[in-house]
C-alpha positions in Angstrom: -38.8 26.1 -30.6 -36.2 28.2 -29.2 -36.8 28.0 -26.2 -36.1 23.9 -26.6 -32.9 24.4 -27.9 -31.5 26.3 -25.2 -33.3 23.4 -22.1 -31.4 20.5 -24.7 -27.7 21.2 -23.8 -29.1 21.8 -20.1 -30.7 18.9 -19.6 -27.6 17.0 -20.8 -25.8 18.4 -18.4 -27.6 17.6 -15.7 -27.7 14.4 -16.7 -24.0 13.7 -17.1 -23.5 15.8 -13.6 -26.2 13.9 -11.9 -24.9 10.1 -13.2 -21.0 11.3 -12.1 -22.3 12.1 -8.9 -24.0 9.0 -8.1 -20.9 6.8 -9.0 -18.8 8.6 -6.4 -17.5 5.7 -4.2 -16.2 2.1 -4.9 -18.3 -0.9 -3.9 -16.8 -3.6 -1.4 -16.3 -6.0 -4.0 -14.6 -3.5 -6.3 -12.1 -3.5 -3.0 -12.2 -6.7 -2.4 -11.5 -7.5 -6.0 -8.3 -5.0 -6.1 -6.5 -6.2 -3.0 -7.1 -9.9 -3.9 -4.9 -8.5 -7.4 -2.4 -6.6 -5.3 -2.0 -9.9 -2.6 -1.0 -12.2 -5.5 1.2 -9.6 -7.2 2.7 -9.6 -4.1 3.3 -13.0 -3.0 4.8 -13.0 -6.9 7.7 -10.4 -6.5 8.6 -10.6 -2.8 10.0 -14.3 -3.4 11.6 -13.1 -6.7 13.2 -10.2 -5.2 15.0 -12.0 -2.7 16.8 -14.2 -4.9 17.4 -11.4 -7.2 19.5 -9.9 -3.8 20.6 -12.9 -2.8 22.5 -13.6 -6.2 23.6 -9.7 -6.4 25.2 -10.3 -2.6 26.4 -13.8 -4.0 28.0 -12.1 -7.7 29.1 -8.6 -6.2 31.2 -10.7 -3.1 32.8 -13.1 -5.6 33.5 -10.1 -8.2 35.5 -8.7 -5.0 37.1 -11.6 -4.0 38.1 -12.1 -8.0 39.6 -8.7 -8.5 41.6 -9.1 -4.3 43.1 -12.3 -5.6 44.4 -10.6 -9.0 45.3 -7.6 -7.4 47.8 -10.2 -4.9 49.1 -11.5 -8.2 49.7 -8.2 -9.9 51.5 -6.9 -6.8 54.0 -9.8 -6.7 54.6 -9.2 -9.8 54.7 -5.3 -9.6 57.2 -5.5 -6.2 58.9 -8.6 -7.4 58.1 -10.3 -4.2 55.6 -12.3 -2.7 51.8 -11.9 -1.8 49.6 -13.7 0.6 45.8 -14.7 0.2 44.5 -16.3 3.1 40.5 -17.7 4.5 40.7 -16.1 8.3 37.0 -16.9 9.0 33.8 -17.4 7.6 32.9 -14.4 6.6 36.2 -12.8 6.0 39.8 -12.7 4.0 43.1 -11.2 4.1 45.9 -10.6 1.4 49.2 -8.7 1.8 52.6 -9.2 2.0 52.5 -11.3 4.8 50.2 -12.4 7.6 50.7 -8.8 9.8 50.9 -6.7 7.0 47.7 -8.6 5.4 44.5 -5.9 4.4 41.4 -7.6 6.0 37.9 -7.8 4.0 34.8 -8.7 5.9 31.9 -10.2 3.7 29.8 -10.3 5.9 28.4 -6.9 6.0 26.7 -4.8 3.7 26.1 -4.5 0.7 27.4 -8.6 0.7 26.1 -10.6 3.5 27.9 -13.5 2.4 30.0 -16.3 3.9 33.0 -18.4 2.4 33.4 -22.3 2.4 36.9 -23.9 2.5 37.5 -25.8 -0.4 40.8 -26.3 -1.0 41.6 -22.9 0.6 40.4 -24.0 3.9 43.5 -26.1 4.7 46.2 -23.7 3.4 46.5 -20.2 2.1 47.8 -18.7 -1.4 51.1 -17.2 -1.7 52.0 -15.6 -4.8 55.6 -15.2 -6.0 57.7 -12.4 -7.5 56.5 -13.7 -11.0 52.6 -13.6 -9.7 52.3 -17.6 -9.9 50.3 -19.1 -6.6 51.9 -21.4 -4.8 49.2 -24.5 -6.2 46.1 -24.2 -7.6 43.4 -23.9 -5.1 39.3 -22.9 -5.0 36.9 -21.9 -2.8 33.2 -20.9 -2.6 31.4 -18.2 -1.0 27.6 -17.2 -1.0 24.3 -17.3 1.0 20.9 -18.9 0.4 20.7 -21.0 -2.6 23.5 -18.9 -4.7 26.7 -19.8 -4.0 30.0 -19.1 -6.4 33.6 -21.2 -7.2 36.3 -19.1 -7.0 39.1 -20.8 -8.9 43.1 -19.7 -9.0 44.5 -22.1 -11.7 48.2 -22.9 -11.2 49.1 -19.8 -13.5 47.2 -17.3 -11.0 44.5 -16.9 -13.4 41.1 -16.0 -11.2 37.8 -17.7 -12.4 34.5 -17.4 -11.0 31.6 -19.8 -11.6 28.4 -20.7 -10.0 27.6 -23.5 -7.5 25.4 -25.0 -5.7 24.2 -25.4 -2.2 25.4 -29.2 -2.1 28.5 -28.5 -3.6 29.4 -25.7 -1.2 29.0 -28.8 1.2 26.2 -26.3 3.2 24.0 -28.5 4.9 20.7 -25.9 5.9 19.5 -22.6 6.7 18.3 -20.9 9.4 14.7 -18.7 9.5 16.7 -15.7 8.8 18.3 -17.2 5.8 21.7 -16.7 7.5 23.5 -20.4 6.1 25.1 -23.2 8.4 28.1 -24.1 7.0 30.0 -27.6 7.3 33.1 -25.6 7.3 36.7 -26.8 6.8 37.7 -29.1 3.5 34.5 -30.9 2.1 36.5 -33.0 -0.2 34.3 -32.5 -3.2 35.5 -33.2 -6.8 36.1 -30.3 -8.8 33.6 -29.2 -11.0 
């Protein structure tokens, strides 16, 4: 009898050992079954995470063209004379104190990648006076892809940012690399 006892706890042992070692490897169809899961989480959150960057490039461009425009206002008012916004492409702007003395901001590079539409700005640039108020009220858009944002400057200078579409940014396609063909110039679109 004790010589049973001490082959039990053995001979479960062995057991355990010997069933862990023949389940070693994956079958094919285990595989198989795994990559199918990771190919359809893939084809999931590739598509997602390019609009997710394409409306960061289109927000984080439109936040810096919002807080440029105010900054033109606030230093008109601040120097008591005036400041100029102007559209100098499609993929960049300039503001200063006049067209010479104008700080130049290229969108079109990292981390925004974006490009800018005319709207009423296409036409005519933004002065602000000594008391910060634009010289009319004027918008724009700017964006890439299907995310595009209106950047409005009401007659009092106030900066508003909204979203927009494709159609109303009067962009007519894309390219394969995503990069957007613009109609350029005035669309004459109604406002929003």
């Amino acid at each position: 009898m004790r010589l049973m006892m001490n082959r039990r706890p053995v001979d479960r042992f062995r057991a355990a050992c010997s069933g862990a070692v023949g389940r070693a490897a994956f079958s094919l169809i285990e595989l198989v079954i795994v990559l199918v899961i990771v190919a359809m989480l893939a084809a999931i959150a590739v598509p997602r995470y390019g609009q997710s960057q394409a409306r960061y490039r289109a927000d984080a461009a439109a936040a810096r063209v919002a807080t440029d425009l105010q900054r033109a206002r606030d230093t008109a008012r601040a120097t008591s004379g005036s400041q100029l916004f102007m559209l100098s492409g499609r993929h960049t702007y300039a503001f200063g104190p006049s067209e010479r003395a104008a700080s130049t901001v290229d969108l079109s590079g990292e981390p925004y990648g974006v490009q800018t539409v005319g709207g009423d700005l296409g036409t005519e640039d933004v002065t602000f006076d000594a008391f910060g108020k634009p010289s009319g009220a004027t918008w724009f858009y700017l964006g890439l892809g299907d995310e595009w944002r209106r950047i409005d400057v009401d007659a009092g200078g106030v900066v508003k940012v909204s979203r927009a579409t494709r159609v109303q940014a009067g962009v007519t396609s894309t390219t394969a690399t995503g990069k957007d063909i613009s109609t350029g110039g005035s669309t004459g679109l109604a406002d929003d």
